[in-house]
LUMLUM-911578 format. One line per field, with one value per residue: residue number from 0; x, y, z of N, C-alpha, C in turn; residue in three letters. Coordinates in pm, 1 decimal. Layout:
pos <- (NUM|...)
n.c1 <- (X|...)
n.c2 <- (Y|...)
n.c3 <- (Z|...)
ca.c1 <- (X|...)
ca.c2 <- (Y|...)
ca.c3 <- (Z|...)
c.c1 <- (X|...)
c.c2 <- (Y|...)
c.c3 <- (Z|...)
code <- (ALA|...)
! end
This chain:
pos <- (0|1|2|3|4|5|6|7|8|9|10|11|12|13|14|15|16|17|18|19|20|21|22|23|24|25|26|27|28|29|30|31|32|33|34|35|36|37|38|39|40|41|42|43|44|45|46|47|48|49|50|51|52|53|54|55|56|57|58|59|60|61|62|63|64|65|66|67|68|69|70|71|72|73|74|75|76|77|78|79|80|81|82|83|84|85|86|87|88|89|90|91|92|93|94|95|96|97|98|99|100|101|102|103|104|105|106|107|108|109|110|111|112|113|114|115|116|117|118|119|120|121|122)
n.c1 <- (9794.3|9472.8|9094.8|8958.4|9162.0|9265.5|9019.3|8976.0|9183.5|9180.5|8931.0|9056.2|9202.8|9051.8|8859.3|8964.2|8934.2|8977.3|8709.6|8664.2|8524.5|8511.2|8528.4|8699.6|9055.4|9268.4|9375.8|9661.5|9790.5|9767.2|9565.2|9343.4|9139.5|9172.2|8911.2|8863.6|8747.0|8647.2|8661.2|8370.5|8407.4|8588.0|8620.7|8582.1|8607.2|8457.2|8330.8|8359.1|8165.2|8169.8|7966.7|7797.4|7849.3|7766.8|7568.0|7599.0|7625.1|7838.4|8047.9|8061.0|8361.4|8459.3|8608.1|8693.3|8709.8|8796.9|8826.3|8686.4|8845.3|8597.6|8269.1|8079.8|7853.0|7845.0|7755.9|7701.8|7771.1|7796.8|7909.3|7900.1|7971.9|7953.8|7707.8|7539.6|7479.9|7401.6|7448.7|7278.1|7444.9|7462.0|7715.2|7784.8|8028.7|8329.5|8581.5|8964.0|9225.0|9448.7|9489.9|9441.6|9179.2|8972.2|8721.9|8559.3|8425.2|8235.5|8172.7|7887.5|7985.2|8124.9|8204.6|7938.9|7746.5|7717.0|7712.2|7843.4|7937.8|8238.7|8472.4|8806.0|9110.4|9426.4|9543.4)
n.c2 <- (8741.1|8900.0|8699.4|8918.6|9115.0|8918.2|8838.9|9107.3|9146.3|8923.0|8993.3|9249.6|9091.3|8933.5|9139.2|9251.4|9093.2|8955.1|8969.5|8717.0|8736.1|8609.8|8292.0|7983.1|7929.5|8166.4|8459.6|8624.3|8928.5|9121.8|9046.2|9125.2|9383.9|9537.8|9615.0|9840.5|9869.9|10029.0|9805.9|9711.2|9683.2|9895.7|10184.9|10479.2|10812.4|10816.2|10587.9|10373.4|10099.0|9849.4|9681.5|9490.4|9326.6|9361.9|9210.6|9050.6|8982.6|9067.3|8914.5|9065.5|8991.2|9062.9|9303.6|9398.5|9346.5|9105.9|9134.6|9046.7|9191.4|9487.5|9592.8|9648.9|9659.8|9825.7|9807.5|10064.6|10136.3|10395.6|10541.1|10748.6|10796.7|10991.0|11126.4|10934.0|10838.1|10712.2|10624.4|10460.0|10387.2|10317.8|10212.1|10247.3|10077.5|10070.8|9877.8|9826.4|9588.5|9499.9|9674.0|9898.5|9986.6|10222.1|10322.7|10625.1|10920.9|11184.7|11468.4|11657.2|12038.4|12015.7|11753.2|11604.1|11489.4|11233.0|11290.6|11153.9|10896.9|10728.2|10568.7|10537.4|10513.6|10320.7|10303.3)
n.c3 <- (12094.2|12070.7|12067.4|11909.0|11804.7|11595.0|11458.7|11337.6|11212.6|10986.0|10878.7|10773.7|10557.8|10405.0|10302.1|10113.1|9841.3|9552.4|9280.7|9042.9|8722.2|8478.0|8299.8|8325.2|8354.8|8571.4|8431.1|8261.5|8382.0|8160.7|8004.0|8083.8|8265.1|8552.9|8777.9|9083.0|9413.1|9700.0|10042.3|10172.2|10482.8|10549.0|10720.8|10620.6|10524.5|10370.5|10095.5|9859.8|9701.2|9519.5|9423.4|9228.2|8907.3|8589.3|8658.2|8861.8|9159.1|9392.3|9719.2|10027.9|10068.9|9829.9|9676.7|9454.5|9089.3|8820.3|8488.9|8124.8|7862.5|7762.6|7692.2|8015.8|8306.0|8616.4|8932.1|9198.5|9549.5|9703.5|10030.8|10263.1|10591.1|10777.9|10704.6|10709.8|10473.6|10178.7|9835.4|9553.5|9240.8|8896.3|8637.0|8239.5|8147.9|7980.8|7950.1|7909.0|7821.1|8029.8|8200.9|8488.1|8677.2|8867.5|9123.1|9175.0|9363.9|9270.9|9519.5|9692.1|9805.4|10150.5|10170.9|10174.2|10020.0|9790.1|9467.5|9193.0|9033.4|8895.7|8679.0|8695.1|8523.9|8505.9|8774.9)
ca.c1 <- (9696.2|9350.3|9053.0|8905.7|9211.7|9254.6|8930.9|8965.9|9280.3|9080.6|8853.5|9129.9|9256.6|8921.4|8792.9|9031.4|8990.3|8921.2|8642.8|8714.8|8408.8|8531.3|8553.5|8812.4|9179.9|9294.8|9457.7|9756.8|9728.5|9809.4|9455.6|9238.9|9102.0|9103.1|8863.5|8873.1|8657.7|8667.2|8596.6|8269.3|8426.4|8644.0|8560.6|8653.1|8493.3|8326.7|8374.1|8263.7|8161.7|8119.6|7829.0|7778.3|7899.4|7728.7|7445.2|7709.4|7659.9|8000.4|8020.2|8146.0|8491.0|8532.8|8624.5|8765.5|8698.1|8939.9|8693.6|8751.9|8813.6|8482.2|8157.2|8023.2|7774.6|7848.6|7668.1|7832.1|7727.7|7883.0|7862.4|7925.9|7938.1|7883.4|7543.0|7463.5|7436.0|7422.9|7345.0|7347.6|7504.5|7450.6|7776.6|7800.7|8183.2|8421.1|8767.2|9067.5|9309.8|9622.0|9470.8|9362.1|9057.0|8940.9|8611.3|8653.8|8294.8|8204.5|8107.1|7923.8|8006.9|8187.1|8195.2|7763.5|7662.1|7795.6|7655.3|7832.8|8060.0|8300.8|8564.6|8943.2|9202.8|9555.3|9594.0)
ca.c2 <- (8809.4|8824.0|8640.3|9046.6|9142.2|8837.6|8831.3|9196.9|9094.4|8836.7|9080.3|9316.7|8989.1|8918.5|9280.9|9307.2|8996.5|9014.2|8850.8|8720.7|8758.1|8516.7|8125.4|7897.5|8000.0|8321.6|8480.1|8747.4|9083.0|9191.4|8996.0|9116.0|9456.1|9505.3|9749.5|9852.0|9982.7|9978.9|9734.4|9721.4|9714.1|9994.8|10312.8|10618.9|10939.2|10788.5|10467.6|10347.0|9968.8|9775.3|9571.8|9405.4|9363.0|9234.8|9176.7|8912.4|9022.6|9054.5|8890.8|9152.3|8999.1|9094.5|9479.5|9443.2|9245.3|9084.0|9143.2|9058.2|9362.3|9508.2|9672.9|9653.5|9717.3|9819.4|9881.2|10081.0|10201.5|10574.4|10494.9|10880.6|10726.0|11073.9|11183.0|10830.8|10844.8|10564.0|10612.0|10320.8|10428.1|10263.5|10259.7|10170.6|10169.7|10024.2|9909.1|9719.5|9457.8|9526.5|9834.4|9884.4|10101.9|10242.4|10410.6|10748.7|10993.2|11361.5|11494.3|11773.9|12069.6|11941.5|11602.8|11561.3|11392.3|11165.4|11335.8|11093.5|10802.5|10749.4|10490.1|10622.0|10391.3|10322.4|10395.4)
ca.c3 <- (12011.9|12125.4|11969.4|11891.1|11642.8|11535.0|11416.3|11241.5|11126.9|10902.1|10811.4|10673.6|10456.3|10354.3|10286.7|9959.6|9728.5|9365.9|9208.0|8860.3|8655.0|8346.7|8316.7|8292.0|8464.6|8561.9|8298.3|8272.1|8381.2|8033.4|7921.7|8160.5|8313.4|8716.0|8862.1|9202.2|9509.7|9870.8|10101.1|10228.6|10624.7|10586.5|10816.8|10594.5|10517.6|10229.3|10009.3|9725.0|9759.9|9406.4|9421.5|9130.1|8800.0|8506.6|8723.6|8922.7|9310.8|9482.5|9835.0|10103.8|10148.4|9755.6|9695.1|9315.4|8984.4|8685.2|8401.8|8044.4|7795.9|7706.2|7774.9|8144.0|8441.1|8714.8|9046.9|9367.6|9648.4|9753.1|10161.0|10377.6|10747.7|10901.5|10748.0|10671.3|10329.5|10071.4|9706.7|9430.7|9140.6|8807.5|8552.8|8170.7|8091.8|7892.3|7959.7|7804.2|7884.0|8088.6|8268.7|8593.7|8690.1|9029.4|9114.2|9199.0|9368.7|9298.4|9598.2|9685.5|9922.5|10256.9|10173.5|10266.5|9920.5|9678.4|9339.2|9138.9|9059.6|8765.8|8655.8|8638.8|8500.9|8552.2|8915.4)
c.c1 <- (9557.3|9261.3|9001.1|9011.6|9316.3|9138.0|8923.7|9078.1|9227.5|8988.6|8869.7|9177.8|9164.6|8840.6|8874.3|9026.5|8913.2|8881.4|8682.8|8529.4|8384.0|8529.5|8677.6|8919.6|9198.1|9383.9|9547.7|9697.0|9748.7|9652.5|9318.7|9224.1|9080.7|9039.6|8815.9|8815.3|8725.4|8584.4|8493.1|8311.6|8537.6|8566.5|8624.8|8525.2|8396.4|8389.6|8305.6|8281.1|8086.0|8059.7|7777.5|7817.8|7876.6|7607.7|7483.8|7709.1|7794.0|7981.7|8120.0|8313.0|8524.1|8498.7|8676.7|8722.0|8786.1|8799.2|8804.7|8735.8|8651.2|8395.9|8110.0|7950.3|7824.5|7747.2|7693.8|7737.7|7810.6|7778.2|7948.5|7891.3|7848.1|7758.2|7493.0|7409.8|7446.4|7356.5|7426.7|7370.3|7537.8|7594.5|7730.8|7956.4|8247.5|8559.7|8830.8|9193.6|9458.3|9596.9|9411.0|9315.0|9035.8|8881.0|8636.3|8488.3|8322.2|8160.0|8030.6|7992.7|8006.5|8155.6|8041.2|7666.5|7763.7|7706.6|7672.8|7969.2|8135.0|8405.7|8703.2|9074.1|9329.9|9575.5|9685.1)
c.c2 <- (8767.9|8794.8|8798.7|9089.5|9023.4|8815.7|8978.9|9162.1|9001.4|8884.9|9198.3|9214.8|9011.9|9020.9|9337.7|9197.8|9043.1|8902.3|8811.8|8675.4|8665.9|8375.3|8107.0|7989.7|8128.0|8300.9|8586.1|8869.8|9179.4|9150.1|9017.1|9262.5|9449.0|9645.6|9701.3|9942.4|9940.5|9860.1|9793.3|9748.7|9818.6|10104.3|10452.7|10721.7|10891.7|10681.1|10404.8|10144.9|9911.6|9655.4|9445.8|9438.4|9253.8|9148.5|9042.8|8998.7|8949.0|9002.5|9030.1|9111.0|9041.0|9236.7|9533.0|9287.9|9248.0|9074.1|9115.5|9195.2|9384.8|9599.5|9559.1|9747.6|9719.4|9892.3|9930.1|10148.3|10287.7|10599.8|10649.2|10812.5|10878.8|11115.4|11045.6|10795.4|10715.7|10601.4|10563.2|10397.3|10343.1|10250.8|10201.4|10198.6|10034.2|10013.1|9801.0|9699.4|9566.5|9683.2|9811.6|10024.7|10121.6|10364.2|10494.5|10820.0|11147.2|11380.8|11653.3|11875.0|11980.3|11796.6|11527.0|11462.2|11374.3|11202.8|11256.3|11020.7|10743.7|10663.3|10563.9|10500.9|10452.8|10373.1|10335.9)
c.c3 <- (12059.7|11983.1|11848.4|11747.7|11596.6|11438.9|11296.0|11146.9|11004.0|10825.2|10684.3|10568.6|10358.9|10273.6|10115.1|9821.2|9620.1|9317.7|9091.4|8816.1|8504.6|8390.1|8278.4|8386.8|8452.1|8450.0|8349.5|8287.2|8246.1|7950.5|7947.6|8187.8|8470.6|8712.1|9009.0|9297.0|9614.5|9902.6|10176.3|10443.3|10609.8|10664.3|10797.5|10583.4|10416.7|10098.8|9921.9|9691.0|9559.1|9430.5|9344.0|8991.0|8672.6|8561.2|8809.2|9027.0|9354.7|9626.7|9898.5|10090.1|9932.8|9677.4|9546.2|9230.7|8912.0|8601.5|8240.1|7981.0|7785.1|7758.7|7948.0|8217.9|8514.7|8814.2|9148.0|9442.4|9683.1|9938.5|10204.5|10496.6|10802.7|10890.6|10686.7|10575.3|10228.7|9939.6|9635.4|9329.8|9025.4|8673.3|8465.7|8172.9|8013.2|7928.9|7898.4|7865.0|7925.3|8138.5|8384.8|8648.8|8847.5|9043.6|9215.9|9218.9|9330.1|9411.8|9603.6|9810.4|10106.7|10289.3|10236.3|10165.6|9822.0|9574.4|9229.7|9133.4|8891.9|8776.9|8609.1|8560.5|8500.9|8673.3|8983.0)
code <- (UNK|UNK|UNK|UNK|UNK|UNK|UNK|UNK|UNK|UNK|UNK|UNK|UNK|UNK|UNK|UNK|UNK|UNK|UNK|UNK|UNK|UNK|UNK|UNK|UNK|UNK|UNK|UNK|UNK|UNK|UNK|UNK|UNK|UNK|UNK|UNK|UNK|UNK|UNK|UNK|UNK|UNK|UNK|UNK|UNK|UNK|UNK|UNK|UNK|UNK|UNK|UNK|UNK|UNK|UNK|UNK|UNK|UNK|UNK|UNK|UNK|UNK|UNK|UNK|UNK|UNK|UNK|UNK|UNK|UNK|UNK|UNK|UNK|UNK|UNK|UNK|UNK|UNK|UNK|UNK|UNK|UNK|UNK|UNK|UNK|UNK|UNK|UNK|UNK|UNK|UNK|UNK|UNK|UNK|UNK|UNK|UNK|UNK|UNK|UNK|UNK|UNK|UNK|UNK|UNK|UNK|UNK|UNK|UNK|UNK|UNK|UNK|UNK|UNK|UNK|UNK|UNK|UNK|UNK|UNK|UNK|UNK|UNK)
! end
């Protein structure tokens, strides 16, 4: 294996962890809320990169949060590689324990702008 995907290899590990946003130990997935974006190094048509949450900046290698139930911020970025697009996107939302969420864009016509970004749960 060379050092090259070895090195992406690491990157794909890295590119999916989940922040936890609470104190003290993790808790059950029955007690908690996950929501979920892309990783920031993926290379799709268009990805939606969660930024911050709760005004708690995410490092790149983490692509999803364990949140407790409740109200929340979130902040994403809606990344289009081909026309180079990037727009931040502000949520309020609400979710509850033992569900898992995953941000989801409007786009408009042929995939050229992210119009807007929205929380789906159970996916």
């Amino acid at each position: 294996m060379s050092l090259a995907s070895a090195a992406f290899g690491v990157s794909l590990l890295t590119g999916c962890m989940t922040a936890q946003t609470y104190d003290g130990e993790r808790r059950a997935p029955d007690e908690i809320a996950h929501i979920a974006g892309d990783s920031p190094m993926i290379n799709a048509p268009l990805s939606l990169v969660l930024r911050k949450i709760d005004g708690q900046t995410l490092s790149v290698s983490q692509s999803a949060v364990d949140v407790l139930p409740g109200k929340h911020t979130l902040l994403v970025d809606c990344r289009i590689p081909e026309t180079k697009s990037v727009t931040r996107h502000s949520l309020e939302v609400e979710v509850f324990e033992g569900r898992r969420y995953r941000l989801v864009a409007d786009t408009g016509p042929g995939l050229r702008e992210c119009t807007a970004v929205r929380l789906e749960g159970d996916y």
